[in-house]
N, C-alpha and C positions, 0 to 999 in steps of 0.2 A: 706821156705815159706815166702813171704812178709811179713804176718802181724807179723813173730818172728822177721825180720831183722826187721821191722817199731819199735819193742818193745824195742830191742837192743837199738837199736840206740839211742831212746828214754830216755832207762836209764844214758847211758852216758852224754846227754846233761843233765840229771836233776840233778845229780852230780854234775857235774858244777853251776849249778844254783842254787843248797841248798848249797855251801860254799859262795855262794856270798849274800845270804838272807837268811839266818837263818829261821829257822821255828819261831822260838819267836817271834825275832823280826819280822815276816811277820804277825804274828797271830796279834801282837800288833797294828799295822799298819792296818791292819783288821777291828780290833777291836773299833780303833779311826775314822775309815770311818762312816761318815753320814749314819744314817736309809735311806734307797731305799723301794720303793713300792713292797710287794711283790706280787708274785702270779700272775707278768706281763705278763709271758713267754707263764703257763697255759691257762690264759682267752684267749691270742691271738687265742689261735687256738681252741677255744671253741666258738667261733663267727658262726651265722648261716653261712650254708653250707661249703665249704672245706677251708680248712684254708692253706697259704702258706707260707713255711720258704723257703724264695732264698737264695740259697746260694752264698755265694762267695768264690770263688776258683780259683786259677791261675793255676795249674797242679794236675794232680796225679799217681802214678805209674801205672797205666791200659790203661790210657791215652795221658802220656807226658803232654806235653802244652797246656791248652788248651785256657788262654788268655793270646796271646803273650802283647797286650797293656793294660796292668794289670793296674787301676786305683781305690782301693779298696773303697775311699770315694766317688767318681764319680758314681759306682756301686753302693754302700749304694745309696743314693740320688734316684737313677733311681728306686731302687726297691721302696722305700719308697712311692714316688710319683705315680706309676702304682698303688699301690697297696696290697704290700705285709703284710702280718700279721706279719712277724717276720725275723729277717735274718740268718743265721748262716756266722759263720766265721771262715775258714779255720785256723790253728795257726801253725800245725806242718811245722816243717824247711826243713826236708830231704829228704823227697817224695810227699809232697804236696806244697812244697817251701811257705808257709805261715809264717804268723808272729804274735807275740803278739803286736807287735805294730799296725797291722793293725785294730785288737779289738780296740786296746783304740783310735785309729782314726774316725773309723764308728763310737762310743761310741759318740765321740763328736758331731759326723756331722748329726745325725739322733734321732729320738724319739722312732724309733720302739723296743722291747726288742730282746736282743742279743742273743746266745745260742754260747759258745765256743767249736768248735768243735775239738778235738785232741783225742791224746790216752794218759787219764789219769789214773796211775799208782802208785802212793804217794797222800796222803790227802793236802799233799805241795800244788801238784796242783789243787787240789781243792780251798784251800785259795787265789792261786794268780788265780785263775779264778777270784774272787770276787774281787781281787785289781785290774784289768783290766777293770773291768765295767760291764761283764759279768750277765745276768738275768737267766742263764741255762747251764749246763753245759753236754755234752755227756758221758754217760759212757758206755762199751763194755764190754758187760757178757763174749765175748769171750777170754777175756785178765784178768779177775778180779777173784779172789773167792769170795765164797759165802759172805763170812764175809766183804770182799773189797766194794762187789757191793751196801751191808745193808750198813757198816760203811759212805762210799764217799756220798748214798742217803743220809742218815740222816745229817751229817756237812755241804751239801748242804742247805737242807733245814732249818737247823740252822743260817745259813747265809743268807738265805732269796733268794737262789734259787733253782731254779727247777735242778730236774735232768731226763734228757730222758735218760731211760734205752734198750740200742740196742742189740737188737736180732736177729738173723736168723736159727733158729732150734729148732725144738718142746725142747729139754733141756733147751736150754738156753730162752725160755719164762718161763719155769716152773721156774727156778730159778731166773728170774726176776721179776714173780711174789710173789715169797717165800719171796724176799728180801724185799716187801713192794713200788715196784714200782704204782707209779702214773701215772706216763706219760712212755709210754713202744713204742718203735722204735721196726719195722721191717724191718730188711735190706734185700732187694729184691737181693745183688749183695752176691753169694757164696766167702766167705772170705778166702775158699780154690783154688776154681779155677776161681775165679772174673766174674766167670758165674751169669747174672743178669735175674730171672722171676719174673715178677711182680703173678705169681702162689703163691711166697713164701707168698707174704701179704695176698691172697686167705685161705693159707692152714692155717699160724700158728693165724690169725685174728678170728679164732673160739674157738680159748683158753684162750680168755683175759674175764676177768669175767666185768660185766657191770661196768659203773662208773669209768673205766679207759681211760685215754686221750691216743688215737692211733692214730700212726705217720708212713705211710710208706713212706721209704727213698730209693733211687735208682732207674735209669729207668723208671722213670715218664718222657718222652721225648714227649707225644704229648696231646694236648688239650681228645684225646682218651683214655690215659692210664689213666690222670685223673678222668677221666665221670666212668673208671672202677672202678679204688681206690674206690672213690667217692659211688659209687654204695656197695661196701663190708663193707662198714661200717665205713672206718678211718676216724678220724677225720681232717686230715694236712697231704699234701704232704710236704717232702723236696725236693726242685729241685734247680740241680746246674747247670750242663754241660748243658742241651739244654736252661738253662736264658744265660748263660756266651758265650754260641756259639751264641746266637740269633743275628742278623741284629740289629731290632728293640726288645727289652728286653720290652717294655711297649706290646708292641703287643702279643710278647710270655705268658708275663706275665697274660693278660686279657683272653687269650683264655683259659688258664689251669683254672684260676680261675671260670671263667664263664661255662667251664666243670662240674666242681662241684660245680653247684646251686649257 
């Protein structure tokens, strides 16, 4: 299954990466980082009507390429100025060909807050989320246990970010909710057979108890699927592939938004 090989894969690189940065010394390094505002990531998408995280993304395995003239700061910028509430940033190396450097580049070149999106697996990477610039970090019920998904929330928000908790199946809401999530992702696309219904946000979007910030992700492709999202209750699309395909990304950008209110 992809998401075991994306996991694999994943561990290997981060081997690598914890002998070249020590957890100490990363924490330390942390640690001496300036106070950041927190709480950026939440309010963004707590703003009347539908809130939008553009993503940025150069490939993914379901899709290949999907922007071959990849310019990640040029991208930040364009989202910014249309309009976007928040961005995500692609980081993983092997099947979404992203980078940590491209966070701490949009970090520089934009004001909007961040959300690093990867498959995080160690608290490691939870800390260099935060030495990256990062306002929010992705976590996936479907890769984590119970105790991963509470521990990774909490040292999150001990560090003063957000963590969206991603789900796609009535389980893993329940134990997103268990875990003390705040901000809770429904992924519309099947992690099994990359099968995408925007039905999913429909179905599990009746099990989050009020007072939680909901996010459905995937398959929001037209000013239409928004006005639906929109209509169910959530609070923030994420949209990557139909901003990253667009002609005009201002134009894409304003019709989703303007879908929902």
């Amino acid at each position: 299954m992809i998401l075991e090989d994306i996991v694999a894969k994943k561990r290997i690189r981060l081997q690598q990466a914890m002998c070249s940065l020590p957890f100490d010394e990363l924490a330390q390094t942390v640690a001496d980082m300036p106070d950041t505002q927190q709480g950026r990531f939440e309010a963004a998408l707590k703003t009347p009507g539908l809130s939008v995280i553009s993503e940025i993304k150069k490939a993914s395995p379901s899709k290949g390429i999907i922007s071959s003239d990849f310019k990640p700061v040029e991208i930040a910028r364009q989202y910014e100025a249309c309009g976007a509430n928040a961005i995500s940033v692609l980081t993983e190396e092997d099947f979404f060909l992203g980078s940590s450097e491209y966070l701490t580049a949009v970090k520089k070149a934009v004001s909007l807050p961040l959300i690093r999106k990867d498959f995080i697996i160690d608290v490691w990477q939870v800390y260099e989320s935060k030495l990256l610039g990062a306002d929010a970090i992705l976590l996936i019920a479907a890769i984590l246990s119970d105790n991963e998904l509470a521990g990774f929330r909490e040292t999150a928000k001990m560090l003063g970010m957000c963590a969206l908790i991603e789900t796609h199946d009535e389980q893993e809401m329940k134990r997103a909710i268990d875990s003390g999530a705040e901000t809770i992702g429904i992924n519309n696309r099947n992690l099994k057979t990359f099968e995408v219904s925007l039905k999913t946000t429909e179905k599990l979007i009746k099990l989050i108890p009020p007072g939680k910030v909901v996010v459905s992700e995937s398959g929001i492709m037209t000013a239409q699927d928004a006005e639906y999202i929109c209509g169910l209750g959530a609070d923030a699309v994420l949209v990557g592939e139909s901003l990253m395909k667009a002609q005009d990304i201002g134009q894409q950008l304003a019709a989703i938004k303007k879908a929902g209110g």
